[in-house]
N, C-alpha and C positions, 0 to 999 in steps of 0.2 A: 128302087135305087140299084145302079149296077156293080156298086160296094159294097164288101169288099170282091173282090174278084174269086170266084171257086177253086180253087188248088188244091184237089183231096191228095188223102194219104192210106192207100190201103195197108196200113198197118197199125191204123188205128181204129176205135169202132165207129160203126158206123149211124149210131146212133147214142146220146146221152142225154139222161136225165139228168136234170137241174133239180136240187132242193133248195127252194126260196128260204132265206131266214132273214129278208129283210123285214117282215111285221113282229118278229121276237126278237131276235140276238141285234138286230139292226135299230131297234127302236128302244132295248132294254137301256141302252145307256148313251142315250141320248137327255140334254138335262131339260130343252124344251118340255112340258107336259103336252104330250096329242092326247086331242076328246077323242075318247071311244066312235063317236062314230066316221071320225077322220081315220082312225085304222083300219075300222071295217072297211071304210069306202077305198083304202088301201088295198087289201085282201082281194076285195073286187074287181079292182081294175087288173091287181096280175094275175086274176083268175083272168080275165079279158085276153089278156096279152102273151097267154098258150102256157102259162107256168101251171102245171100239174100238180105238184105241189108246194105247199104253201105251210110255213111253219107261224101259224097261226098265232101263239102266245104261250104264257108260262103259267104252270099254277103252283108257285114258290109264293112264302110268306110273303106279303105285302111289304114288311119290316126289308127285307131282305133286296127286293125290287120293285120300290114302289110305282116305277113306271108300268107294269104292267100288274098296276093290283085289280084291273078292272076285267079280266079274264072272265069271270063271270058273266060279266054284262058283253062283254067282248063274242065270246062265242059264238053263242044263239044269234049275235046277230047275219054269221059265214057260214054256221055247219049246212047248210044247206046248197053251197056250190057243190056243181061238180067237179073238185080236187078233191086229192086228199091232204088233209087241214090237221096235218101231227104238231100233238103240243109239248113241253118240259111238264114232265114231273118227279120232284126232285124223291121224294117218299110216299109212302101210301097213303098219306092224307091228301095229297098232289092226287093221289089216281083216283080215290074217292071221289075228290070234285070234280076230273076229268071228266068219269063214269055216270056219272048224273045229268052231265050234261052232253051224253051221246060221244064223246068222241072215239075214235074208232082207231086210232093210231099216237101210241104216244113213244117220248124219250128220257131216257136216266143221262146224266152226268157227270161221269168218272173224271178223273185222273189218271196219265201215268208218274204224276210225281208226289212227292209227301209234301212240299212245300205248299203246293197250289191244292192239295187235299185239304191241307189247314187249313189255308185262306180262304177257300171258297166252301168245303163242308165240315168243318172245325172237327176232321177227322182222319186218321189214316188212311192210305191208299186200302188198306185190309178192309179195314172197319166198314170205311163208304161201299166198298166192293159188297159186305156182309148186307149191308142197310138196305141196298138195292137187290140184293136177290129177292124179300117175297113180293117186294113190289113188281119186278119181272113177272115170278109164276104167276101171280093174280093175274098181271092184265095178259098173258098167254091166255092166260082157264077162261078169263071171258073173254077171247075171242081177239083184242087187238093183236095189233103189228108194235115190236117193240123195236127201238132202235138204240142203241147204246153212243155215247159221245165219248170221246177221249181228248182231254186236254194236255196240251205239252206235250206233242209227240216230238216235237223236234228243239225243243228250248224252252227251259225255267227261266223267269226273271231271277230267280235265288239260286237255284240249283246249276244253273248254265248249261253245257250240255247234255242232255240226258240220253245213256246207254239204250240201243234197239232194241237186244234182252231184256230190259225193261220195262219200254213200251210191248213187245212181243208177250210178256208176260200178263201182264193186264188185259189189253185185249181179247186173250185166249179168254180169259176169266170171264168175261161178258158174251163173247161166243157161245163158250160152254152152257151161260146160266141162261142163253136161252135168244138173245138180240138177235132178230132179224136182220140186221144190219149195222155195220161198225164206221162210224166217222171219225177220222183220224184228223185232229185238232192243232194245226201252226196255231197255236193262240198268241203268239208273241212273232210270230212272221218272219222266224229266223231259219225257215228250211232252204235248204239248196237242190235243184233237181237231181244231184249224185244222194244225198241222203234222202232224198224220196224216197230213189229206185229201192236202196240199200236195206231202207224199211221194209219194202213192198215186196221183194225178196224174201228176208227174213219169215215175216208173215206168211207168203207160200210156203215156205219150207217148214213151219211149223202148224201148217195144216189151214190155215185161215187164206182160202182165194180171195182173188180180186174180186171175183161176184158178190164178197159178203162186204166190200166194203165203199167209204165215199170218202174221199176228201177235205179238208176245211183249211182252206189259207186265208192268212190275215197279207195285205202287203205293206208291210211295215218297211222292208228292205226294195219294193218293187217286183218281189220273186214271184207272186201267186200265179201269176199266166206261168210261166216258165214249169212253176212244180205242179201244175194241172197238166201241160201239154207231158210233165213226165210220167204222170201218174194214167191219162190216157194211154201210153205207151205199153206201160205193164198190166193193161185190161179194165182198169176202172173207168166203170162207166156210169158214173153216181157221184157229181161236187155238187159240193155248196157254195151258194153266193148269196149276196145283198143287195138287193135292188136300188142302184144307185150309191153302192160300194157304202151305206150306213153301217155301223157299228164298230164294236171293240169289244173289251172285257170289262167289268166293272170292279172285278180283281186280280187283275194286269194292267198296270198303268200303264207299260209300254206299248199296250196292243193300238194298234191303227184298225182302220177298218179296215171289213172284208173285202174279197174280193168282189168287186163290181159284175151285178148278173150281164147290162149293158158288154163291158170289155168281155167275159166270158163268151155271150152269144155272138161278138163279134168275130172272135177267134176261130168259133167253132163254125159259124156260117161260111167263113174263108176258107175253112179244111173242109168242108161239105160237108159235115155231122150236123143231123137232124135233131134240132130241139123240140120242136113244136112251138119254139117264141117268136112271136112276135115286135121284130126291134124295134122300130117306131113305135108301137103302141108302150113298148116298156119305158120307152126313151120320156116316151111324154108322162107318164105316171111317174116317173122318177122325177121330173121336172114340179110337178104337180106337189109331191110328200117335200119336196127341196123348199117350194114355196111354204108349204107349211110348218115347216121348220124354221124358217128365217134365214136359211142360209143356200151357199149353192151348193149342188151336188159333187165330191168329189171325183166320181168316175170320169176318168179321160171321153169315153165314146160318148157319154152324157152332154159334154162339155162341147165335143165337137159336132156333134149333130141337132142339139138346141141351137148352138151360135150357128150354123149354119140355115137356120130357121130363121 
């Protein structure tokens, strides 16, 4: 296809990595039940369709998200693509079951607010920060890549705006104990690309580059292309999206789903930045998990290059 048309930008980079979260955050709360091996054949196909990484699944109580209590059986049936296949683990009994079953990359996640600490780990921003440090060291000493997540960088449902100093503050906190890498969480899809920048700023100046970090918009307001092209801008070269714009929060009611990986790659094959995805292929596997859901995909580029099919 000779769309979109290539228009680069040398001032942004010229290459970005995608981290897929449509088989975890994008399916965790979804209320359809998918058989295990409708995910895996998931996994598969956006390993097919050039996505490198692939955020695989959760190993959080059952109780907690039962959509993906099947992580066990889940696993074993992907670890063996060639991506790499990072999963949540919320404590060290999370890394336990990781570690048994080979995974080689996992993730904690934080808050920067007390409200969404409560809700989501019936604890302090301090405390949760406490809880996840040995779980960090452990999986450093054997050998994984750890990635730390941050919710609420840019808006509580309870707390409303949340101060940069303190998302600035937390972050460090996960920096320090050890993450490889820091994604900065719209859970509620209220950022604007001027409080992007203004983050992303702060963060430099308090020692944390863009190298260490990635991305995660929800678009609840329409904003996620817009605060992705800002955050490209200021050097991130690391978002997250959802293949076929699935998911939300299951403790954020107002969260919409993610950013669409479809509309991402679309954006970014226009600006000539090199994914290594494949549109079409992704287009049709999003068509594909849509069907098995019962419903249609809501990503725009989805919409428009199926109906154009």
């Amino acid at each position: 296809m000779s769309l979109p048309m290539t228009v680069g930008d040398p001032s942004l980079p010229a290459q970005v990595r995608i981290h897929e979260v449509g088989a975890r955050d994008g399916l965790q709360n979804e209320k359809t039940a998918v058989p295990t091996d409708a995910k895996a054949e998931f996994v598969r196909r956006l390993a097919a369709a050039g996505l490198g990484t692939i955020e695989a699944t959760s190993f959080v109580h059952p109780k907690w998200v039962p959509q993906l209590a099947d992580a066990e059986d889940l696993f074993p049936l992907v670890r063996d693509l060639p991506v790499r296949l990072p999963v949540l683990v919320p404590n060290e009994r999370g890394l336990d079951r990781a570690l048994a079953l080979g995974a080689r990359e996992v993730a904690v996640f934080a808050s920067a607010t007390e409200s969404f600490a409560k809700a989501n780990l019936n604890r302090t921003v301090d405390e949760a920060l406490a809880m996840f440090a040995p779980t960090v060291t452990r999986a450093i000493e054997s050998g994984l890549k750890v990635r730390g997540y941050l919710s609420m960088c840019f808006g509580d449902p309870w707390e409303g705006a949340v101060p940069i100093e303190q998302v600035v503050r937390v972050t460090k906190a996960l920096a320090e104990m050890g993450c490889d890498e820091l994604s900065l969480g719209d859970t509620i899809g209220v950022a604007t690309p001027g409080h992007v920048q203004a983050l992303l700023t702060a963060l430099y100046e308090a020692g944390v580059p863009a190298s260490r970090l990635a991305v995660h918009f929800h678009d609840t307001y329409g904003q996620a292309l817009s605060n992705t092209l800002a955050a490209l801008r200021h050097g991130v070269t690391t978002v997250d999206a959802s293949a076929g714009g699935l998911g939300g929060c299951p403790y954020a009611k107002s969260a919409t789903g993610n950013l669409a990986t479809e509309d991402l790659v679309w954006m970014l094959d226009g600006l000539g930045i090199e994914t290594g995805v494949d549109l079409a292929a992704l287009t049709a596997t999003s068509v594909w998990m849509a069907e098995q859901l019962g419903r249609p995909s809501p990503s725009r580029t989805v919409r428009a290059l199926s109906h154009k099919e």
